[in-house]
N, C-alpha and C positions, 0 to 999 in steps of 0.2 A: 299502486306499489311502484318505488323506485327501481332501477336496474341494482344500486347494492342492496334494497331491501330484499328483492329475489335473489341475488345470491348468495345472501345472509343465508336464508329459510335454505337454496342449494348446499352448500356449507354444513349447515345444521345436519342434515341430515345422514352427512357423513362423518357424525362425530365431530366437527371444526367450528369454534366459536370465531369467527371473523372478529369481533370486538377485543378479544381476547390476543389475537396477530396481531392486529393493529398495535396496542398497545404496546405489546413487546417488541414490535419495530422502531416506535417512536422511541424507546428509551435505549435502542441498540447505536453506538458510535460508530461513523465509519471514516478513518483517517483521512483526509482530502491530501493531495500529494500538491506540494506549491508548483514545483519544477516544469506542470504541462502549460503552464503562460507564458513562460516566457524560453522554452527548450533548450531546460539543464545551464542553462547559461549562469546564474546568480549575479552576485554584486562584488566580487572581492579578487576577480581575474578575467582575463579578456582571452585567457590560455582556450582553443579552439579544441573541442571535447575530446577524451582521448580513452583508452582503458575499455575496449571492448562496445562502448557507447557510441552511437550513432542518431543523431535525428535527421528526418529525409521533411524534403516541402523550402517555401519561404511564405504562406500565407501572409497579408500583412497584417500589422495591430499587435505585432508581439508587444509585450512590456517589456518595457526595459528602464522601468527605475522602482523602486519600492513602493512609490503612492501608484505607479499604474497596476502593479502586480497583486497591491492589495484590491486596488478598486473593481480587477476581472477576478478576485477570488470573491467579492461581494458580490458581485455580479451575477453570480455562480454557486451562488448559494441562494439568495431569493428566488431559485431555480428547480433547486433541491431541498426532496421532502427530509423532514427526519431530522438528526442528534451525529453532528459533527466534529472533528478533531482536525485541528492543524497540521502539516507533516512538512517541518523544515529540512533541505541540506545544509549543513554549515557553511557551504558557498552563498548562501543569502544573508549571509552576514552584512548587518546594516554601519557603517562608518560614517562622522561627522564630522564636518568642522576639522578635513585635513588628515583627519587619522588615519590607519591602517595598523593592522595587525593581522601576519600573516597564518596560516592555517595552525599552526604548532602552538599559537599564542592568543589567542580568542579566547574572547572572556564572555559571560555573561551580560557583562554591559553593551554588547556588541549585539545584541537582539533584544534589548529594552523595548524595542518600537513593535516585535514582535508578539512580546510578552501583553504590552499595551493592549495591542490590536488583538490577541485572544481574549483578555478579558471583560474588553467593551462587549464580544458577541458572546460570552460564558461556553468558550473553547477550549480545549486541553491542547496542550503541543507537543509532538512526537519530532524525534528527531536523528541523523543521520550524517553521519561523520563522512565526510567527502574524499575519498583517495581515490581521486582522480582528477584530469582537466585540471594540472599544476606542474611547471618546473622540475618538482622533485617525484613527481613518477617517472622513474629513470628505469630504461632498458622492458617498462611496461609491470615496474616492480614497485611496492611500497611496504607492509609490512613483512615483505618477504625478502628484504632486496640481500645482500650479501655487502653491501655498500652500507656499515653501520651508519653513517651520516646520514644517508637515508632512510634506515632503516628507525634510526631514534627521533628523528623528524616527525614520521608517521605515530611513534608512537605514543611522540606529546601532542600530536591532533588527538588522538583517540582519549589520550588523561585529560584534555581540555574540555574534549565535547560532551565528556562521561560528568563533569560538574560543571556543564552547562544544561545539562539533560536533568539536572537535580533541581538547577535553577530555577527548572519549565515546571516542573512538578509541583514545586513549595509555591510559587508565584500565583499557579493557575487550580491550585486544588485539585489536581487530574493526573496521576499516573503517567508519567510520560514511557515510552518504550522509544528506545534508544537503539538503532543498527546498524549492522557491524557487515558492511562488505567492502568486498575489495579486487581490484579489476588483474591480479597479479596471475600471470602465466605465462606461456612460451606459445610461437607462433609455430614452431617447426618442435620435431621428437626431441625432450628433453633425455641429457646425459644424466642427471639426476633427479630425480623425485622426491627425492627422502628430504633432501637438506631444506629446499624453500620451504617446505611444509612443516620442518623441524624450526625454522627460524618465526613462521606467521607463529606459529604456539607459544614460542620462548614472547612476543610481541604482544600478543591477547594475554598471557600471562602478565602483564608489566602494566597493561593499560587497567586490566581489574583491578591493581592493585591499590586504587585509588579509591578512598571510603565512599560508600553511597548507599543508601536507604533503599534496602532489595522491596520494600513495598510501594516506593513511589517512583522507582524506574527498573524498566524492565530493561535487562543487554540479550539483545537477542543477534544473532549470527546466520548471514544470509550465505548458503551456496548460489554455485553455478557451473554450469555445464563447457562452457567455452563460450568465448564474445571473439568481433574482431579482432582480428591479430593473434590472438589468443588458441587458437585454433584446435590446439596437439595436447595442450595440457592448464588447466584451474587447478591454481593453488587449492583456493576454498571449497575443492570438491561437496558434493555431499555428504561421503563418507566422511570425510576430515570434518563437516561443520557438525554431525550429529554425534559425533563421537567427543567433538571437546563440550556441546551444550552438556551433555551428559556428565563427561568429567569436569565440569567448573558448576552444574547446575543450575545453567542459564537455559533460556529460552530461544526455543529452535523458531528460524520464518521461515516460510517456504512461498516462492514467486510462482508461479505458474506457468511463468514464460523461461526458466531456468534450468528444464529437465531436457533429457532426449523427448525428439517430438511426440513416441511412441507412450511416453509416461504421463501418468494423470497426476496434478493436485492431489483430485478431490479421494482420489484409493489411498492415501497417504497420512491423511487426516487421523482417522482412525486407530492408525496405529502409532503416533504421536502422541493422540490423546489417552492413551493407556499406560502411555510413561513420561509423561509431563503435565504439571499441573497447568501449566497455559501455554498455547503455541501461538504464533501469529501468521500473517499473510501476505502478501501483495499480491492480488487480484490485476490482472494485467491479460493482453490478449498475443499470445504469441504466434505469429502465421509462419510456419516451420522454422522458427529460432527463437530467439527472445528478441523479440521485433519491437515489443510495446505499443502494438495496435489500442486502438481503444474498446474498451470494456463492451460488449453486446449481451445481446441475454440470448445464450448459446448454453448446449449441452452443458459445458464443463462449468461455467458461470454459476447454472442451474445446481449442478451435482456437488461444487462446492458448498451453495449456500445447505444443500439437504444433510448433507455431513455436520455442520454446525448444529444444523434444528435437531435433527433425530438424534444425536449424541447428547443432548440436553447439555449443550455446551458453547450456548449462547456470552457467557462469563468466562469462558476460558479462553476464548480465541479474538485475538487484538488484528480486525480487520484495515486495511488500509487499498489503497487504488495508487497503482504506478506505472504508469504509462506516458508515454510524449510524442503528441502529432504536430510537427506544423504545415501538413497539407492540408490540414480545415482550420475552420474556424475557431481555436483553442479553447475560448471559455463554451464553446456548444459543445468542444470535447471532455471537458471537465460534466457536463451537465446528463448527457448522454452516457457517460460510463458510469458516474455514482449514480445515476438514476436507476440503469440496469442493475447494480449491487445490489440496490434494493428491491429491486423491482424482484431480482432471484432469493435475498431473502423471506418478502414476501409471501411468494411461492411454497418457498418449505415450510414456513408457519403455515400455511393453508392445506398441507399435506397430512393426510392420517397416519400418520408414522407406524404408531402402534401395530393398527388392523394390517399394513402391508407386510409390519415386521411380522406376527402371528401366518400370516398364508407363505411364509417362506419359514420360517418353523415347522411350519406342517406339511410342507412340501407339497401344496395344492399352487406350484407356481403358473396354471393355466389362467387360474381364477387370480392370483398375482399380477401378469403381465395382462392381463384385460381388463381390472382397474388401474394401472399405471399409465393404460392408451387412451382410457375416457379421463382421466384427470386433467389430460392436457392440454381439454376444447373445455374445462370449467371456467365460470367466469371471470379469473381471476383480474382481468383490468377491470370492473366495474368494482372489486375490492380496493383497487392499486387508483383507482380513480377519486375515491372515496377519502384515501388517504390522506394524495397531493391534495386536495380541496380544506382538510380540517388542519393540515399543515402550514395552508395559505402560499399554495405554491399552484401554479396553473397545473391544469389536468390536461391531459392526452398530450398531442403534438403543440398546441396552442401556445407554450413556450417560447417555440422556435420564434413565434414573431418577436418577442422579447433582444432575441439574440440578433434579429436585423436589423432594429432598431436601434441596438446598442452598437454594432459595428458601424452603421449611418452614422452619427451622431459621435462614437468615441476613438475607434478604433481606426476608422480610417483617415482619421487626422493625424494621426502618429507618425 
């Protein structure tokens, strides 16, 4: 007997068809974020990151042209198991032959190469409107600024990227989801609240207002809690972003690394999914801020993916990975955090949902938490092992020589 056929028959006997997980991981998407190859940098400015963002490190082997940044997202996926999606910023905007067109004026044609490139690997593309790390984030302000020129600047990036996001959809056969943040706040106690917050609305009101097909793009609107500089006050509160998804009836994300440290994701979920038909994610690792460590398979990693499974709301929730290290090795960081997604998805397909949900119905939570403490010596790597191998991705750590290899050989000729 092999190690996953016993813990198949282990599995089995707790109600969980292991063939059955599998399955429904293999056909679950999860957004790959471009931005951790080459840190947030893109192709369309050399503006030095600004807007509450920060990457720390200088590893070397960044990318820094479109064929390198595709070739460590291939890289990096021969790596990882499972059913993938693209996730551009508008700062990756590809120019040729001289061109340029700046953030207000991008067109479609301007990510031909990307479109290309998802549909050689039969990838969807998500995407995300850039305001920040530009000239015209003035005073640390964009769709909120008080400075209409800036203010209508941001807001033809947003109608630009809103039919460019339509573009990704019809091109690639894949629902694209489209997001919406924005690095806009004050560093010290603001004199007014009300009005930047009244001018982002009057801004998101102007950018919807441009036709698109609410089945093949989702606008979803990310908060946050304060970034550098930022400190005293976010425009894009949470309250302000769940209150306009609600009144425009778009879709809410939620980062993980976006909340006070003392708030969870994964408690959050739940009551999203009871008033909206689909919410999304960015799965990120925040070490007390929103730091954008890389993804581990940690509690809250864990408790996210158990939200998704037990909700039977595998179809409703558009997962994505965002994060930016260049103190490693970047495409090992790219490998290493979506492996972990999944690895916690996994997990929760593996989990008896039902029987736990019933002993916490019935208030026998003794017998509750002493099958929640032996679940978590079950076999699950010889499932997760099983996996990577019929996915044709290496199993266990045996990757990693992939990634030494690759850095010998590509990356440290850069």
């Amino acid at each position: 007997m092999t190690r996953y056929e016993y813990a198949k028959d282990l599995y089995a006997k707790i109600g969980i068809d292991t063939e059955a997980a599998i399955e429904k991981l293999s056909a679950l998407p999860i957004s790959m974020h471009c931005w951790q190859g080459d840190d947030v940098v893109g192709f369309d400015s050399k503006e030095a990151l600004s807007g509450g963002i920060q990457t720390t490190g200088n590893y070397p082997g960044k990318a820094t042209t479109p064929e390198e940044l595709m070739a460590d997202i291939d890289k990096a996926c021969s790596l990882i198991p499972g059913k993938k999606k693209l996730n551009l910023h508008a700062s990756y905007a590809i120019f040729e032959g001289g061109e340029f067109a700046d953030r207000d004026a991008i067109e479609p044609k301007h990510f031909a190469k990307w479109v290309e490139y998802a549909k050689e690997r039969g990838m969807g593309i998500d995407f995300n409107p850039t305001f920040f790390s530009h000239p015209m984030v003035k005073d640390n302000l964009t769709l909120s600024s008080p400075d209409e020129e800036v203010r209508t600047f941001w807001v033809n990036h947003g109608k630009a990227c809103l039919k460019i996001a339509q573009y990704f959809a019809e091109e690639t056969g894949v629902p694209c989801v489209m997001n919406i943040w924005i690095p806009d706040g004050y560093k010290d106690i603001p004199a007014d609240r009300f009005s930047p917050r009244a001018r982002f609305k009057k801004s998101l009101d102007e950018i919807l207002e441009v036709p698109y097909d609410k089945s093949k793009v989702y606008i979803t609107l990310e908060s946050k809690v304060f970034g550098i500089g930022l400190e005293s006050y976010t425009v894009g509160s949470a309250e302000f972003s769940l209150s306009y998804v609600n009144y425009k009836g778009i879709t809410p994300l939620m980062d993980n690394g976006h909340y006070h440290p003392t708030e969870v994701v994964s408690d959050k979920i739940s009551s999203l999914l009871l008033f909206n038909e689909k919410i999304a994610l960015h799965v990120t690792r925040g070490v007390r801020w929103d730091s954008d460590h890389v993804v581990i398979f940690d509690d809250e990693t864990k408790e996210i993916a158990k939200e998704i499974v037990s909700n039977d709301a595998l179809d409703r929730v558009f997962i994505a990975t965002d994060y930016f290290d260049a103190s490693i090795n970047r495409v090992a960081a790219w490998v290493i955090g979506l492996r972990n997604v999944q690895k916690a998805m996994l997990n929760a397909l593996l989990t008896p949902h039902a029987m736990l949900r019933d002993l916490q119905d019935s208030a026998n939570t003794t017998k509750l938490l002493a099958l929640q403490e032996e679940l978590k010596t079950y076999p699950l790597a010889d499932v997760w092992n099983e996996y990577c191998a019929r996915c044709g991705v290496p199993v266990g750590e045996s990757w990693f020589e992939e990634i030494e290899k690759y850095e010998a050989k590509v990356l440290s000729k850069r």
